[in-house]
C-alpha positions in Angstrom: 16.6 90.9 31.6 14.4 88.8 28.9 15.1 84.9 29.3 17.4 83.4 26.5 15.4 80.9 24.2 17.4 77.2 24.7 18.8 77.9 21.1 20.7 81.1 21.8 22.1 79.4 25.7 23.2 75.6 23.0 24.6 78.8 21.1 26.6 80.3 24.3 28.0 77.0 25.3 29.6 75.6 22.6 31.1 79.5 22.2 32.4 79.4 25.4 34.0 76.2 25.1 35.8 77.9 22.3 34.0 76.7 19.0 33.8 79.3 16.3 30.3 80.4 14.8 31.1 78.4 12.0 31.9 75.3 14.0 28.9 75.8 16.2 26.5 75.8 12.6 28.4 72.2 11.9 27.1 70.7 15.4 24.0 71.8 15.2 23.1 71.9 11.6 22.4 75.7 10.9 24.2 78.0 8.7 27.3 79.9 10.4 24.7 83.2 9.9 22.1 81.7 11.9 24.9 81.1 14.7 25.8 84.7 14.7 22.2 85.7 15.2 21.3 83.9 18.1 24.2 85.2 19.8 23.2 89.0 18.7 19.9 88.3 20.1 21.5 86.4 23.9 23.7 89.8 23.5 21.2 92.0 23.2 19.0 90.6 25.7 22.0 90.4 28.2 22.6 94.3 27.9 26.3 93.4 26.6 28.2 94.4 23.2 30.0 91.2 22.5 30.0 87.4 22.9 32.4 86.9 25.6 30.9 89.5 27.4 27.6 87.3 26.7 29.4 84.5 27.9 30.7 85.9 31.4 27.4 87.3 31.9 25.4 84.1 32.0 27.8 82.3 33.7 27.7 85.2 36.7 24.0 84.6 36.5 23.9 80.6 36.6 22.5 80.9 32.7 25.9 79.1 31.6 28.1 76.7 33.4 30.8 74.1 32.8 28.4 71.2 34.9 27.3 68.2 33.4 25.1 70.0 31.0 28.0 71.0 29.2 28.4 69.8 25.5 29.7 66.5 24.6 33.1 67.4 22.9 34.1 63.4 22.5 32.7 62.8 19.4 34.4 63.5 16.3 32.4 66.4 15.5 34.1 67.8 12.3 35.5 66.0 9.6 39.1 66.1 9.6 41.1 68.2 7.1 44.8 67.0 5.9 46.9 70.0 4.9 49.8 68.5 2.7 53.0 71.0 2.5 55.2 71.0 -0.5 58.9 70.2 0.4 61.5 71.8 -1.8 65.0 70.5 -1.7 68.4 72.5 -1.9 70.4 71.1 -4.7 73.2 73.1 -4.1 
């Protein structure tokens, strides 16, 4: 198995604590694209077909864990979005 560069493991990690590609681009300031590639390449050098797969894998093999390594998910990250929802009134 070829080692994982420290970009595509920061990639892993913030995907297995459930951020989106798109999410993960925000934190770190690369395009949602760029996301998806380093987790192709961790895939591909893992031997597996898909991210959670990816995921397992390095966590069976001490790549990944949930220690104090993990990322900081305090900090306001993303800005916040209001959704505002139309209310209709029966007049009858």
């Amino acid at each position: 198995m070829k080692p994982l560069t420290e970009r595509e493991l920061t990639c892993l990690q913030w995907v297995s604590i459930g951020k989106t590609s798109w999410e993960t681009g925000r934190i770190l300031g690369l395009a949602e694209r760029t996301i998806n590639f380093h987790i192709q390449n961790a895939c591909r050098k893992l031997g597996v077909h898909s991210r959670q797969a990816a995921i397992t894998t390095a966590m069976r093999t001490g790549l990944l864990s949930f220690d104090d390594d993990a990322p900081d998910t305090s900090a306001p990250l993303l800005p916040r979005v209001t959704i505002q929802h139309e209310t209709r009134h029966n007049t009858n």
